[in-house]
N, CA, C and O atoms as a MOPAC input file, in Angstrom:
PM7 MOZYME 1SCF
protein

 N      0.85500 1    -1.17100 1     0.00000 1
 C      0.00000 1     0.00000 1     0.00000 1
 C      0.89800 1     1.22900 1     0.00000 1
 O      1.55500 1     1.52900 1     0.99600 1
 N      0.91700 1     1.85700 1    -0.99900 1
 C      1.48900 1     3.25400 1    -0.82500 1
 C      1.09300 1     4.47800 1    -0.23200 1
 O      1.88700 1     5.37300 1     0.05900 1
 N     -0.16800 1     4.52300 1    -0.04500 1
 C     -0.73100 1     5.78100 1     0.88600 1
 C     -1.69900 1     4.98800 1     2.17900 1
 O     -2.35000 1     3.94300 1     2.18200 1
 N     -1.48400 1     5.83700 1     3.03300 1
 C     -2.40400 1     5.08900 1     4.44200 1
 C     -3.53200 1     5.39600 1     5.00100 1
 O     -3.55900 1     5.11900 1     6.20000 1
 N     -4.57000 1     5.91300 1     4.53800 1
 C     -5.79100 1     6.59200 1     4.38700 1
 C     -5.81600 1     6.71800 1     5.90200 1
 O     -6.30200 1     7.77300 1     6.30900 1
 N     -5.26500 1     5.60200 1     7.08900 1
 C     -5.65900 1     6.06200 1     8.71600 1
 C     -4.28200 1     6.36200 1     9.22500 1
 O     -3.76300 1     5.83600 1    10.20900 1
 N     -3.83700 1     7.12100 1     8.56800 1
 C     -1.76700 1     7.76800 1     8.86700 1
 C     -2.11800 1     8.38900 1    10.66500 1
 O     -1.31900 1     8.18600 1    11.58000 1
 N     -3.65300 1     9.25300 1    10.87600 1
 C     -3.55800 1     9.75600 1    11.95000 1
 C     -4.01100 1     8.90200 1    13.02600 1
 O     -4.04000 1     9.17300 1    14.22700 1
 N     -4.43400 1     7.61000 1    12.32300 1
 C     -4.63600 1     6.66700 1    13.50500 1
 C     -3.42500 1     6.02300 1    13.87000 1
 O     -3.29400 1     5.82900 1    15.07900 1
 N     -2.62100 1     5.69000 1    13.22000 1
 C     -1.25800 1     5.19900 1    13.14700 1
 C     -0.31400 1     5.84800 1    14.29000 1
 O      0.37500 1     5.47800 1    15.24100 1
 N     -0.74900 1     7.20400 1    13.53400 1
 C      0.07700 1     8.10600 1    14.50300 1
 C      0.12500 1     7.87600 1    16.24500 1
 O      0.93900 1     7.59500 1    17.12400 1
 N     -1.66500 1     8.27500 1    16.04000 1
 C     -2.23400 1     8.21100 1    17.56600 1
 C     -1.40900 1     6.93300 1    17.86000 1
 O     -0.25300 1     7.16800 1    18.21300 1
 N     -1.70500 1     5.84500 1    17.79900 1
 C     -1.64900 1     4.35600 1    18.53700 1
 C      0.05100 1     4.63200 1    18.88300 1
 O      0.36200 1     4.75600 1    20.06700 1
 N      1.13200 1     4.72400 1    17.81100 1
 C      2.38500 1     5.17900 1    18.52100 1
 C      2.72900 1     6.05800 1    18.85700 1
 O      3.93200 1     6.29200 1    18.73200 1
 N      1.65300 1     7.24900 1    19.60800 1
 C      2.31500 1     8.07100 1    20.76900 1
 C      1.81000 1     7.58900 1    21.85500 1
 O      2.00800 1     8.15500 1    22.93000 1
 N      1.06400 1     6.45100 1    21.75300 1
 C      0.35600 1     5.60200 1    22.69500 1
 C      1.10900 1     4.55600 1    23.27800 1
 O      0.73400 1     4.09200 1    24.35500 1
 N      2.19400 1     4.08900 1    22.67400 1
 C      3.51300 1     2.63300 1    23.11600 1
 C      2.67800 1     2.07700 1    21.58900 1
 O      3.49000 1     1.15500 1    21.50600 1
 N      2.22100 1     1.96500 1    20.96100 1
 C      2.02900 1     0.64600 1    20.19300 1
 C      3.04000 1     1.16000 1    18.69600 1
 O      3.13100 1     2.12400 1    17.93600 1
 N      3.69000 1    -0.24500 1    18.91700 1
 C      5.17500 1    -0.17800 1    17.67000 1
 C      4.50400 1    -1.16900 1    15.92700 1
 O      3.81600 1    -2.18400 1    15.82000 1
 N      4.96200 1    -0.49400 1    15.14500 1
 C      4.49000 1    -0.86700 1    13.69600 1
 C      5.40200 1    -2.17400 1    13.78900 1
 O      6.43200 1    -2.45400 1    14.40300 1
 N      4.19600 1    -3.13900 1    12.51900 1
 C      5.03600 1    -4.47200 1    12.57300 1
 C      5.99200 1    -4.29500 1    11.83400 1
 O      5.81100 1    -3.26200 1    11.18900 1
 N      7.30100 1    -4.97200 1    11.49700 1
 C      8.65100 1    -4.47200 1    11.02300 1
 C      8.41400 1    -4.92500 1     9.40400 1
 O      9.19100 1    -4.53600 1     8.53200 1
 N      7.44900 1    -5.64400 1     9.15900 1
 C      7.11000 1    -5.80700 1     7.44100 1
 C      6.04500 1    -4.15300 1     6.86400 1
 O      6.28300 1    -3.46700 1     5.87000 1
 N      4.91200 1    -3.94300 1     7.89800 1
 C      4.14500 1    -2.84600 1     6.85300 1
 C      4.38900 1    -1.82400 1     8.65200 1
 O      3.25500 1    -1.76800 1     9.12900 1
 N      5.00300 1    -1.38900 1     9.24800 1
 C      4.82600 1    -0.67800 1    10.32500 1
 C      3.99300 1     0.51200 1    10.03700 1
 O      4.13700 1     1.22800 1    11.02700 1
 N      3.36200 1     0.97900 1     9.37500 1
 C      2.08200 1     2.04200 1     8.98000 1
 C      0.98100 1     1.16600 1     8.71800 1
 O     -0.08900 1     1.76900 1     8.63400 1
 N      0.91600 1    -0.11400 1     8.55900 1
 C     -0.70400 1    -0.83000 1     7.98400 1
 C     -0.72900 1    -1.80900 1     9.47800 1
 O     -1.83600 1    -2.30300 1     9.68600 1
 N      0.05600 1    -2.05100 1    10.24100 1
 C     -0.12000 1    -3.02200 1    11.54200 1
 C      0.52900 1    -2.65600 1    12.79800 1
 O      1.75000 1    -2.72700 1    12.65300 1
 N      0.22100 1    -2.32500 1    13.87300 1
 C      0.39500 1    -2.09300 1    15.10100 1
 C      0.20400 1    -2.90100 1    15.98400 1
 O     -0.83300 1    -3.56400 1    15.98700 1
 N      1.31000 1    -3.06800 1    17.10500 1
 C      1.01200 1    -3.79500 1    18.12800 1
 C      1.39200 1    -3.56600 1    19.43300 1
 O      2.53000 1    -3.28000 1    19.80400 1
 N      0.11500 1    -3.73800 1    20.32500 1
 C      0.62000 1    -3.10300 1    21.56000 1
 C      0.93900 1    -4.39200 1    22.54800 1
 O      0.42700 1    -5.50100 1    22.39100 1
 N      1.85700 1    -4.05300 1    23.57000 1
 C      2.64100 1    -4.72400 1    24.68700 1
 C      1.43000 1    -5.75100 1    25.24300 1
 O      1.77300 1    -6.92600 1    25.37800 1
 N      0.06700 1    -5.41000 1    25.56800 1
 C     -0.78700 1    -5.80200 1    26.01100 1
 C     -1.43100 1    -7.14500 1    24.93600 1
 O     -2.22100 1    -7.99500 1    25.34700 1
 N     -0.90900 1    -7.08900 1    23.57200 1
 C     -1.24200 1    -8.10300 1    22.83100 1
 C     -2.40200 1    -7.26700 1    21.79800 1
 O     -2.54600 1    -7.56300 1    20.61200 1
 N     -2.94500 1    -6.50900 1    22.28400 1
 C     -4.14700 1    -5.86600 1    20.55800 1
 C     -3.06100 1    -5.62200 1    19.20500 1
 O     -1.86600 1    -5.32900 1    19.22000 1
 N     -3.80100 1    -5.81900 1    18.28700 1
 C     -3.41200 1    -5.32500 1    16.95100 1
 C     -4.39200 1    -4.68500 1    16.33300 1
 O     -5.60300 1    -4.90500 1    16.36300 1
 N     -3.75100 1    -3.83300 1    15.74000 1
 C     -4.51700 1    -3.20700 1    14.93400 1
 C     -4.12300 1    -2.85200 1    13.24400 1
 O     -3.03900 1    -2.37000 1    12.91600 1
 N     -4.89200 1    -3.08800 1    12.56900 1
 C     -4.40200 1    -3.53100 1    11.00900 1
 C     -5.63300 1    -2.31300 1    10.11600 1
 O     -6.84500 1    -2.20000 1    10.30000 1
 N     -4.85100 1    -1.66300 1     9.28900 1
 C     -5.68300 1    -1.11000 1     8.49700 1
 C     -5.68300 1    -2.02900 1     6.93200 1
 O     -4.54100 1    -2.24600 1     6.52800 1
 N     -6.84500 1    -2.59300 1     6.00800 1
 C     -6.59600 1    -3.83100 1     5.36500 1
 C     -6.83900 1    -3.18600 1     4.09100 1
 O     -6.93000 1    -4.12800 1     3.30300 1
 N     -7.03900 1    -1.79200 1     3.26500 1
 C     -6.66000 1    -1.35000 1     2.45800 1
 C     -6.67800 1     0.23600 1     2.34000 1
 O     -6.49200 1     1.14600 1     3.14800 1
 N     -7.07200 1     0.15900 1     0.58500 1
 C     -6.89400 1     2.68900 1     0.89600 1
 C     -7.88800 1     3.33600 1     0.86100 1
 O     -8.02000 1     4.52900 1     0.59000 1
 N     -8.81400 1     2.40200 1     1.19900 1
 C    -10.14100 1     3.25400 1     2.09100 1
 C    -10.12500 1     3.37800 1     3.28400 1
 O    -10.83000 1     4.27500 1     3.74500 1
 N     -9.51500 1     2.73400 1     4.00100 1
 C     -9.36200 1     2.85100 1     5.28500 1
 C    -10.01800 1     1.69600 1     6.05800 1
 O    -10.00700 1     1.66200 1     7.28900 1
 N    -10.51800 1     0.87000 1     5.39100 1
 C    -11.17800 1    -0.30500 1     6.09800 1
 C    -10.20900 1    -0.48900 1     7.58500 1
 O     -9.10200 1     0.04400 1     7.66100 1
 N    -10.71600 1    -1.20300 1     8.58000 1
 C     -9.46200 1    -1.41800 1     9.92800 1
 C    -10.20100 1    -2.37000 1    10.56500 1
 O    -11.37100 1    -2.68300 1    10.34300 1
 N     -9.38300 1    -2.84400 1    11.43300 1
 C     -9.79400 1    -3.98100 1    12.57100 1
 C     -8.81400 1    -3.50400 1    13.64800 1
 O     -7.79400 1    -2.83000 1    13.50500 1
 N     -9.45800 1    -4.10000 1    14.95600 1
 C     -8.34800 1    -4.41000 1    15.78800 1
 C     -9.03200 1    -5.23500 1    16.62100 1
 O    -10.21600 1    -5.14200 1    16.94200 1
 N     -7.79400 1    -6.49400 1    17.14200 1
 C     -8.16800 1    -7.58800 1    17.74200 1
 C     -7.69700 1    -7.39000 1    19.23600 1
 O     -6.52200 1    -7.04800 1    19.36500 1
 N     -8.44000 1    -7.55400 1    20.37100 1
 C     -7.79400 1    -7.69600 1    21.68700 1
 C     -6.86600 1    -8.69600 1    22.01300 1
 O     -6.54100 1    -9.52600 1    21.16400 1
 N     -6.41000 1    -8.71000 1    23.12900 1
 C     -5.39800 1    -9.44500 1    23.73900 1
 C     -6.04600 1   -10.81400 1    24.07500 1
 O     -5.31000 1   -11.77800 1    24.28900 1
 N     -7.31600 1   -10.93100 1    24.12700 1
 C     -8.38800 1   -12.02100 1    24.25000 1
 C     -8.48500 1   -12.30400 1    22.91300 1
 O     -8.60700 1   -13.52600 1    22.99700 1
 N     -8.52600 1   -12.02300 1    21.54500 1
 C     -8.79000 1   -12.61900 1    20.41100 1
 C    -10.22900 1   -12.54300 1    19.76800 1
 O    -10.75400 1   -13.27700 1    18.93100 1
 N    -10.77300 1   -11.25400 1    20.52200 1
 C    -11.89500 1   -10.60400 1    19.82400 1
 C    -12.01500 1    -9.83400 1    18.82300 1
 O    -11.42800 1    -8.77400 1    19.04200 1
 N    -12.59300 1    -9.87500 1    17.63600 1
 C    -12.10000 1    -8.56200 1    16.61600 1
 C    -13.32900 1    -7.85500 1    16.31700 1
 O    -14.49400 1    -8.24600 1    16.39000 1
 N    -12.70300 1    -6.41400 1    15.86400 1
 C    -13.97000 1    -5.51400 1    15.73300 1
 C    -13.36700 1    -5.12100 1    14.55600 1
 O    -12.14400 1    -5.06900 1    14.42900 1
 N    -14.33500 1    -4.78000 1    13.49000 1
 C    -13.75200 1    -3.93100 1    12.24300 1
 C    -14.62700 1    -2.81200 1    11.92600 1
 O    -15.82800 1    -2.93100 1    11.68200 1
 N    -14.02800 1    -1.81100 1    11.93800 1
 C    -14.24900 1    -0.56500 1    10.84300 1
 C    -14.37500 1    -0.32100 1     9.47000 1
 O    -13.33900 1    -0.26700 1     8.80700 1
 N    -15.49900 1    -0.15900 1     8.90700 1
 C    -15.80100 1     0.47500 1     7.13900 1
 C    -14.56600 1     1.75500 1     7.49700 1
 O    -14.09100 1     2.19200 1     8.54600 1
 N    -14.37100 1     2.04200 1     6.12400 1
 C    -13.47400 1     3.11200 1     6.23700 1
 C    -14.08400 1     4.69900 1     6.06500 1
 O    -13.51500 1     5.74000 1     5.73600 1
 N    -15.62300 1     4.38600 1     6.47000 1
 C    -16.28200 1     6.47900 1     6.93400 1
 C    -15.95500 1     6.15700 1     8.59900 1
 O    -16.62700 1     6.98800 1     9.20900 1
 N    -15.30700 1     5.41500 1     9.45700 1
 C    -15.51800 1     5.35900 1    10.43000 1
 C    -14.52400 1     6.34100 1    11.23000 1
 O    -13.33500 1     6.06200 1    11.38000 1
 N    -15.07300 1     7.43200 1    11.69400 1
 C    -14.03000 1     8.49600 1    12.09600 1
 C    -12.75300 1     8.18000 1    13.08800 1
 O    -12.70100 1     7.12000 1    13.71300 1
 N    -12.08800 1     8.83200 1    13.14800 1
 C    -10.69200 1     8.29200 1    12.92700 1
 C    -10.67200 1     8.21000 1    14.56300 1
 O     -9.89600 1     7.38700 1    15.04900 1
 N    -11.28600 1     8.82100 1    15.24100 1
 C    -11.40300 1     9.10700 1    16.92800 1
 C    -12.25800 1     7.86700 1    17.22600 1
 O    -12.34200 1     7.47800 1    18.39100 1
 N    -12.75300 1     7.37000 1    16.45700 1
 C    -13.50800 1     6.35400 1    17.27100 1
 C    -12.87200 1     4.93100 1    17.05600 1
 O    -13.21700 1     3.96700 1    17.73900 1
 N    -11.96800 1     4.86400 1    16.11200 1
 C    -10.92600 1     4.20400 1    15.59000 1
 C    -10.15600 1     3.62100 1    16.66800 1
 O    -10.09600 1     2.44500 1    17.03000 1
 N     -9.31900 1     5.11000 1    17.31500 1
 C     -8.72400 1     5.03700 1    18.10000 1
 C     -8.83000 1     4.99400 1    19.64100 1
 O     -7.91100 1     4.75700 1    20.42500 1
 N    -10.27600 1     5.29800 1    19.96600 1
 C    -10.58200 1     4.75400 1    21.16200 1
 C    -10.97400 1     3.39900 1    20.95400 1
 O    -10.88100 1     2.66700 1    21.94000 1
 N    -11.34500 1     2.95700 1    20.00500 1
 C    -11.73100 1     1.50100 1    20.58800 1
 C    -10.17000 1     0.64400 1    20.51800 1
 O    -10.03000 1    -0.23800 1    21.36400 1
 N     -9.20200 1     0.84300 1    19.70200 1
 C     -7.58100 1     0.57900 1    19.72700 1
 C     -7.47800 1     0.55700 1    21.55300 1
 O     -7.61600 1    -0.40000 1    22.31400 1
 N     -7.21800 1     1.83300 1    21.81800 1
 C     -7.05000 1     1.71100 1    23.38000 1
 C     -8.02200 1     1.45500 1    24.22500 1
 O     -7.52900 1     1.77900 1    25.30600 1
 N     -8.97700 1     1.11900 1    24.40200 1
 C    -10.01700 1     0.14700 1    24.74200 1
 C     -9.67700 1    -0.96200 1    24.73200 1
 O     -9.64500 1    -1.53000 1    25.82400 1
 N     -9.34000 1    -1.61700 1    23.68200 1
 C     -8.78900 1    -3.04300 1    23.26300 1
 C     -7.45500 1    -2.85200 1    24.31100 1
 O     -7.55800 1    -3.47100 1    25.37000 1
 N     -6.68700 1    -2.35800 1    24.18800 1
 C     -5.29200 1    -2.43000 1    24.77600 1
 C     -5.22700 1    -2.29500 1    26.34600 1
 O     -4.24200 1    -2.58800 1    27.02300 1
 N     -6.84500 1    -1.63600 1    26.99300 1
 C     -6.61200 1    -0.98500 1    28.19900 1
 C     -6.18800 1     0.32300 1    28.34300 1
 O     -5.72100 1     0.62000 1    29.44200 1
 N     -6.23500 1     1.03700 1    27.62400 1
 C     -5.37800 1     2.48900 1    27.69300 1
 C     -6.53200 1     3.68000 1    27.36900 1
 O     -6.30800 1     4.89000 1    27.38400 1
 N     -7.56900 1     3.15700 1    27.13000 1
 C     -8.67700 1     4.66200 1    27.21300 1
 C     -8.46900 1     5.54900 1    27.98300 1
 O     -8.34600 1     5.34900 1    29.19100 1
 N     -8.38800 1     6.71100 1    27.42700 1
 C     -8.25600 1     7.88600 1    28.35600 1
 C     -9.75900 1     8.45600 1    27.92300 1
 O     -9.98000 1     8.62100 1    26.72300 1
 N    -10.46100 1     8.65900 1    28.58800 1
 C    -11.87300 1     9.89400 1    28.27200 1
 C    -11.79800 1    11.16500 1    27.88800 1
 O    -12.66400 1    11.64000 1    27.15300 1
 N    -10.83200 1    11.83300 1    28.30100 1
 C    -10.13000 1    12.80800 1    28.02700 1
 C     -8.98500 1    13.36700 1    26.75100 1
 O     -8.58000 1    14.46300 1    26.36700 1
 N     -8.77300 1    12.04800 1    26.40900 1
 C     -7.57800 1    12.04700 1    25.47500 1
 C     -9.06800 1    11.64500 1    24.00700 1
 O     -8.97900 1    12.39400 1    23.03400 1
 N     -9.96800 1    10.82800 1    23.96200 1
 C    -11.08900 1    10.59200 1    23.43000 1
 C    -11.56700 1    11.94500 1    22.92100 1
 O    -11.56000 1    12.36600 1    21.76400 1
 N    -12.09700 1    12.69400 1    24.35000 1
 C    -13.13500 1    13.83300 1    24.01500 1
 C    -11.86400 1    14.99400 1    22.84500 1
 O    -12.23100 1    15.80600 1    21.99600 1
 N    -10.43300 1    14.65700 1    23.23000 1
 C     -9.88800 1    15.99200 1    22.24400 1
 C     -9.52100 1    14.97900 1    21.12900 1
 O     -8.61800 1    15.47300 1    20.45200 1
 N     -9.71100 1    14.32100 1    20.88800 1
 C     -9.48600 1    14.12500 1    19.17500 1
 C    -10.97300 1    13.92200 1    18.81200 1
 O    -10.77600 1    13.62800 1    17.63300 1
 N    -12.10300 1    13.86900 1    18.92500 1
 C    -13.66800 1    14.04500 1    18.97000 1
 C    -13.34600 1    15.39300 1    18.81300 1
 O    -13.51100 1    15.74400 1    17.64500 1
 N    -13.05900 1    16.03500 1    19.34500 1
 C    -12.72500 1    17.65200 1    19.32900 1
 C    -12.28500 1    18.03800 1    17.99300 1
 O    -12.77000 1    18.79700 1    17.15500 1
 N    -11.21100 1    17.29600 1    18.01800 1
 C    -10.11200 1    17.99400 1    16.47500 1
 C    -11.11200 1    17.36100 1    15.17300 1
 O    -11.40400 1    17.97800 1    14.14900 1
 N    -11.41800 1    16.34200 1    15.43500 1
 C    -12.00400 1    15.88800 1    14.01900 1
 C    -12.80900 1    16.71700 1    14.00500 1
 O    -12.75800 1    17.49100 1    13.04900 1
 N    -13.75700 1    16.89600 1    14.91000 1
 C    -14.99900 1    17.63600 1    14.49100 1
 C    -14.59800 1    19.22700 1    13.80900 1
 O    -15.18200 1    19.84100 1    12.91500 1
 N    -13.64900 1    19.52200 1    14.43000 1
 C    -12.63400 1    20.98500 1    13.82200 1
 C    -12.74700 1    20.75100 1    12.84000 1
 O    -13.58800 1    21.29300 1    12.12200 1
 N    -11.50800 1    19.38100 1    12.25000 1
 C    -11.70500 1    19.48300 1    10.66800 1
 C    -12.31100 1    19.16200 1     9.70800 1
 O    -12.15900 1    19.32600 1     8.49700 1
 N    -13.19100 1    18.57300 1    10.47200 1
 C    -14.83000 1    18.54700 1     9.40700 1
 C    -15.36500 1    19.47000 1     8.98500 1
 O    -15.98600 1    19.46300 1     7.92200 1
 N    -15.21600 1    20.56800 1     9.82500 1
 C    -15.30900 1    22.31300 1     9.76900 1
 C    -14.32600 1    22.65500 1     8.76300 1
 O    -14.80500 1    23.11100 1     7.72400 1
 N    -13.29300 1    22.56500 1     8.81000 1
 C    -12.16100 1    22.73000 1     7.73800 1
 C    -12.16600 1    22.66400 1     6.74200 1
 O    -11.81000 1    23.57200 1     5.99000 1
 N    -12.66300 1    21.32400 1     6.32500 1
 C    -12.99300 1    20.89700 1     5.29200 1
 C    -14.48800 1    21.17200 1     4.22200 1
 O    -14.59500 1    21.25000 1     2.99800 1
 N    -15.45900 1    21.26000 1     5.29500 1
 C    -16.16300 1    21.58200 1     4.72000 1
 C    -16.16500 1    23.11100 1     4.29000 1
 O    -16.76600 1    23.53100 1     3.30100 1
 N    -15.40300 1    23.90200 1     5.17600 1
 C    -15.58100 1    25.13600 1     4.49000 1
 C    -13.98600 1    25.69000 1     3.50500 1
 O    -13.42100 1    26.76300 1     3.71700 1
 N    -13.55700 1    24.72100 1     2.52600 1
 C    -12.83500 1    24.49900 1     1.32400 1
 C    -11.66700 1    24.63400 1     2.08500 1
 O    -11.28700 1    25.75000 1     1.73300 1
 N    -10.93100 1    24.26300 1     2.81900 1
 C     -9.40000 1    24.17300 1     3.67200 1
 C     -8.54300 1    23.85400 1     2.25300 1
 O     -7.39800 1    24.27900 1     2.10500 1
 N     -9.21100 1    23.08500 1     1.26900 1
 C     -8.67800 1    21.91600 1     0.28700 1
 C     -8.28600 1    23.55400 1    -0.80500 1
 O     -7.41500 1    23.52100 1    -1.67400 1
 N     -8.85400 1    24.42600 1    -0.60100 1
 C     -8.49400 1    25.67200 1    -1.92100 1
 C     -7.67700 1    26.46400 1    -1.38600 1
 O     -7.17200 1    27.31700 1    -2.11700 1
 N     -7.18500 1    26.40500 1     0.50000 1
 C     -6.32600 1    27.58100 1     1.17500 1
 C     -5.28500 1    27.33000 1     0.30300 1
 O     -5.19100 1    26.19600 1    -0.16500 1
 N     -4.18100 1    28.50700 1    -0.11400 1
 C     -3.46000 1    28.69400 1    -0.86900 1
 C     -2.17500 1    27.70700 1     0.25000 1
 O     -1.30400 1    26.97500 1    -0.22100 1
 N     -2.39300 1    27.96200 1     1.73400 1
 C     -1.33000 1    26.71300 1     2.45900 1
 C     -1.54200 1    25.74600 1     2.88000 1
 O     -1.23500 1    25.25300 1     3.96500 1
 N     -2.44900 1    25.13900 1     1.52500 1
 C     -2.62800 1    23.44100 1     1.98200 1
 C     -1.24300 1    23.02800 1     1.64400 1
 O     -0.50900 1    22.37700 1     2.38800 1
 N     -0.85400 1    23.60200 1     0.08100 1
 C      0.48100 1    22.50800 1    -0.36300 1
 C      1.42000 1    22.57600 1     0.77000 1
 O      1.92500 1    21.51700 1     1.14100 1
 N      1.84800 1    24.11500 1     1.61500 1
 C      2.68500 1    23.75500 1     2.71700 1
 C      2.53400 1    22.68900 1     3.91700 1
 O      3.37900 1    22.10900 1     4.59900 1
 N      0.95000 1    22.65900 1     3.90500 1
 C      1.00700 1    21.65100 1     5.13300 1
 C      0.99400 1    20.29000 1     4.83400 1
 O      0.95800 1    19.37300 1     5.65500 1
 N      1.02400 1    20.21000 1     3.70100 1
 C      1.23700 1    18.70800 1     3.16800 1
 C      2.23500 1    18.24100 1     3.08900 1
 O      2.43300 1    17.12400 1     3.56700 1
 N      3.75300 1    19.33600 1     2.09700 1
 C      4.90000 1    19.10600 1     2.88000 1
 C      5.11600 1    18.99900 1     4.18800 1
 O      5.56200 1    17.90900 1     4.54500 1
 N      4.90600 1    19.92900 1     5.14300 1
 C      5.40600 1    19.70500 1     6.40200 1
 C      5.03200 1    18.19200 1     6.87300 1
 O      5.96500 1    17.46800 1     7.21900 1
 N      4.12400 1    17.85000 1     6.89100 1
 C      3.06300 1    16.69900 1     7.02700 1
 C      3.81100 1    15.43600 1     6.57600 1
 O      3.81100 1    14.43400 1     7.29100 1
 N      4.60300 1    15.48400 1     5.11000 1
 C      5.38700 1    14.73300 1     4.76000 1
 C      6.84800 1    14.90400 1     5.03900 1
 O      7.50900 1    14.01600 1     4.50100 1
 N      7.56100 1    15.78300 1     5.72100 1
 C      8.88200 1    15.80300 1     6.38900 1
 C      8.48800 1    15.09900 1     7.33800 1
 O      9.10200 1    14.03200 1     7.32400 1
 N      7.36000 1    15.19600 1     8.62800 1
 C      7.29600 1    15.04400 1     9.19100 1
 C      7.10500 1    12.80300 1     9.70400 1
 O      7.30400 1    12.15500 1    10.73200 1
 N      6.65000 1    12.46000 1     8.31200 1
 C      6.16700 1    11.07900 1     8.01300 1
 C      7.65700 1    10.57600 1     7.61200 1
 O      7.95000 1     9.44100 1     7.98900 1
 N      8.32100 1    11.08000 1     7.11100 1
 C      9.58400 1    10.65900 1     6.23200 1
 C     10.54800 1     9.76400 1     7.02800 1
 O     11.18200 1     8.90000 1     6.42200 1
 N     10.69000 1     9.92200 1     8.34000 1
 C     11.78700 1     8.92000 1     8.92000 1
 C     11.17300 1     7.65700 1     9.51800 1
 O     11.82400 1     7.06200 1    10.37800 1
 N      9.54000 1     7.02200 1     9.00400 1
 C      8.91200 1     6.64100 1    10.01600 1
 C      9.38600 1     5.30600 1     8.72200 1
 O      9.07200 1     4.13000 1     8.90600 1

């Protein structure tokens, strides 16, 4: 897969402890506690399985915050707080987006930055 349609779920889960598997480390995550979490193509389809061997999967409209609380849910690591601000930010950039973010003359910068920022991963 060359692009990762859930890059900010990715993100989230490893500022969380959970380390990419060493074959696709952007499409599979795994935390200490035993969950994985796998995004399975470039819509964003996802799963993640608990440490018990339960799996839940995500269509890929499934917002990216709810993604990631049920990830740390699975793992034990819900924060309510850490939940309510990315519920927060998405809902921001749903705002963003809907009101043309995609025509600001500094999207192309934040896409570079966005991609310096992806580049050593």
């Amino acid at each position: 897969m060359t692009w990762n349609s859930r890059l900010d779920v990715a993100e989230a889960l490893e500022a969380a402890g959970w380390t990419g598997d060493s074959d696709r480390p952007l499409e599979i995550l795994r935390h200490p506690s035993g969950a994985v979490w796998a995004v399975f193509n470039d819509v964003g389809d996802c799963g993640v399985t608990t440490p018990n061997g339960a799996n839940t999967g995500f269509p890929g409209d499934t917002p990216d915050a709810v993604v990631i609380a049920a990830c740390l849910a699975a793992s034990l690591q819900l924060d309510p707080a850490r939940v309510a601000e990315l519920e927060e930010r998405s809902a921001w950039l749903d705002c963003l987006e809907a009101a043309g973010l995609d025509s600001w003359p500094g999207v192309d910068t934040a896409r570079e930055i966005r991609n310096e920022k992806t580049v050593g991963r």
